[in-house]
N, C-alpha and C positions, 0 to 999 in steps of 0.2 A: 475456601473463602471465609473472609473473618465477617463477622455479624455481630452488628453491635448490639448491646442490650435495647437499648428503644427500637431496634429495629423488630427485636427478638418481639417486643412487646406490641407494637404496632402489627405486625404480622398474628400476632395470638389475638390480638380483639378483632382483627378484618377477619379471623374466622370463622366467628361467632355470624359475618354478615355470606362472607365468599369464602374462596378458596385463596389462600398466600399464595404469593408470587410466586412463579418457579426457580428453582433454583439454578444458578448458575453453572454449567461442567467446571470442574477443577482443572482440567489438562484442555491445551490448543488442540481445535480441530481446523481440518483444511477445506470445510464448508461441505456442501451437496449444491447441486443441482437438478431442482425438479418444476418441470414448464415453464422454464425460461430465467427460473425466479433465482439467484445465489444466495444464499444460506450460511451464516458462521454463529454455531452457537454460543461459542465462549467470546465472541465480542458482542454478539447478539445483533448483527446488522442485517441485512436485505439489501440485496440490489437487482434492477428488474432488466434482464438482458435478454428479452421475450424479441427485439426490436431488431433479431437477425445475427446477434453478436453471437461468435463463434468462442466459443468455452476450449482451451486450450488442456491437455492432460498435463499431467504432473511431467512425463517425462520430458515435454517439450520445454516447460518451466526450465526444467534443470538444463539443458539445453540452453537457453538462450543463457539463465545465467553465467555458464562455465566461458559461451562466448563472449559476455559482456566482461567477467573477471579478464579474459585475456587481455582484450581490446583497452581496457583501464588500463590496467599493470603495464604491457606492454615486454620491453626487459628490463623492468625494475621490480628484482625480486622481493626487497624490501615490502613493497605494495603489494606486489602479489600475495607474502604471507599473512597481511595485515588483511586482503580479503578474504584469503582462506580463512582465517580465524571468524573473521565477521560471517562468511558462511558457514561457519557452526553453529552458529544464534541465530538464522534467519529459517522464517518457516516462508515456503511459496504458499498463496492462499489462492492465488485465482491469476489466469491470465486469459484477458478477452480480445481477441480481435475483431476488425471490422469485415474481412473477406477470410474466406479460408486458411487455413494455414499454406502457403505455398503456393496463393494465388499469383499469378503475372499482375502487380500493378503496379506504381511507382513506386507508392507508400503504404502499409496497412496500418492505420491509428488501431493504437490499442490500448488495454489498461493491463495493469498488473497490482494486485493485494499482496504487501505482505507483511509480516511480520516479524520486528527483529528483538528479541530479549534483553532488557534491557538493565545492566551491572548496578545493583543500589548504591555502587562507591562510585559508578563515573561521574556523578552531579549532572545527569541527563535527566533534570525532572520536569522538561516542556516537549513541546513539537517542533521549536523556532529552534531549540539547545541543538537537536537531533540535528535537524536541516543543515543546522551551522557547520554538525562533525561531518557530514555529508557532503556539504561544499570545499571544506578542506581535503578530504582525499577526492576530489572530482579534479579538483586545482593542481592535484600533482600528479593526472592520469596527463597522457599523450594524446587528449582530445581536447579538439579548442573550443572553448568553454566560453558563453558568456551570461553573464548573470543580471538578472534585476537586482536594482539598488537595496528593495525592503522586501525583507520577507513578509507578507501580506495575511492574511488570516479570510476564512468563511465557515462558514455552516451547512454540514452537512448531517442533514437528516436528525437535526437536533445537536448535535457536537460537534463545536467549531476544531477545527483543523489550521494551521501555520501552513502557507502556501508558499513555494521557493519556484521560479522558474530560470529555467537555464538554456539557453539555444546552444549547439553541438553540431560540431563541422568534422566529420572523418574521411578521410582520401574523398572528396570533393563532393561528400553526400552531409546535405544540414535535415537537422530537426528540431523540434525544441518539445523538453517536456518539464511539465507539473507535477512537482513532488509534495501530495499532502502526508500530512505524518499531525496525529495527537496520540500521545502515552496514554496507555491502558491495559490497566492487570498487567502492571510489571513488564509490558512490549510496548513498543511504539509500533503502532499500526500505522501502517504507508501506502497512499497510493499513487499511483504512480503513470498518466497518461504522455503518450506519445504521437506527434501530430505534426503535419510539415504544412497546410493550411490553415484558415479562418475555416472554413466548413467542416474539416475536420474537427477543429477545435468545439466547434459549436455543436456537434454530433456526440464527442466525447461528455460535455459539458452537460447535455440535454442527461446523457447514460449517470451521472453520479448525481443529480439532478431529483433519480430514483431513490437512493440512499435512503434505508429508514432504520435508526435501533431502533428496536421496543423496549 
């Protein structure tokens, strides 16, 4: 991480009172979980999933992913290798749901963290830029897609986020979800809820709600 000299300087005289701030990890971590709390130290967030939400493993991440690349691409290999590649720069960071994994129930809302590395030459230097290339390959998957007019913005937990939602109809099942995304340390951090009601939604909303960097 680069440190600018006032910073170098500011930190040398707040020693004299405390201790300087901690340092940043240099390399992506895929967070912890301890009493409910999610943890990523190299974005430095918090989210509080104490409230029954089911912490998903990494294997199941990849799982769902590989299903979701199908389900995109379809048989347009074309897209398919444009997500393989994009699944080479994606880190899974978190995937919550609301009932078990593998619960009987209609729908289980859930969220997903993650993080995708992002190219200093693609001119991806927003959250709204990201969402944009997002919606263009969503446009040429084999799911019928609809979108709001403006990509919207909020704040969470101090840093605002570009919000894009899209409703999604496949073999006669809808849902619709919320793609937040703001760049940082060179990734666009994503989150990513899924919800086929208002309560849902409002459950979901209530959970990032929790969201704190320090």
């Amino acid at each position: 991480m680069k440190i600018s000299v006032v910073n170098i300087l500011i930190c040398l005289a707040l020693s004299l009172l405390v201790s300087c701030s901690k340092e940043m990890p240099k390399t992506i971590d895929l967070g912890t979980v301890e009493d409910g709390i999610y943890s990523n130290k190299y974005f430095d967030f918090s989210l509080d999933l104490s409230d029954g939400w089911q912490v998903q493993e990494n294997q199941t991440m990849k799982l769902a992913q590989s299903m979701g690349k199908k389900i995109i691409s379809g048989d347009d290999k074309n897209l398919e290798a444009a997500l393989d590649l994009s699944t080479l720069t994606t880190v899974n960071l978190l995937l919550a749901t609301k009932h078990p994994f593998g619960t009987q129930v209609a729908f289980n809302p859930n969220i997903a963290a993650v993080a995708e590395k992002i190219d200093p030459l693609s001119g991806q230097l927003s959250g709204r830029e990201y969402l944009t290339g997002a919606r263009k390959i969503m446009e040429m998957s084999k799911i019928e897609t609809a979108f709001d007019d403006e990509i919207s913005s909020v704040n969470l937990g101090g840093v605002d986020f570009d919000v894009m939602t899209v409703g999604m109809k496949y073999q006669n099942r809808s849902l619709t979800q919320k793609y937040y995304a703001a760049i940082m340390r060179e990734y666009a951090l994503a989150l990513i809820i899924s919800y086929t009601t208002d309560e849902e939604l409002r459950s979901l909303e209530e959970l990032l709600g929790t969201m704190k960097f320090n």
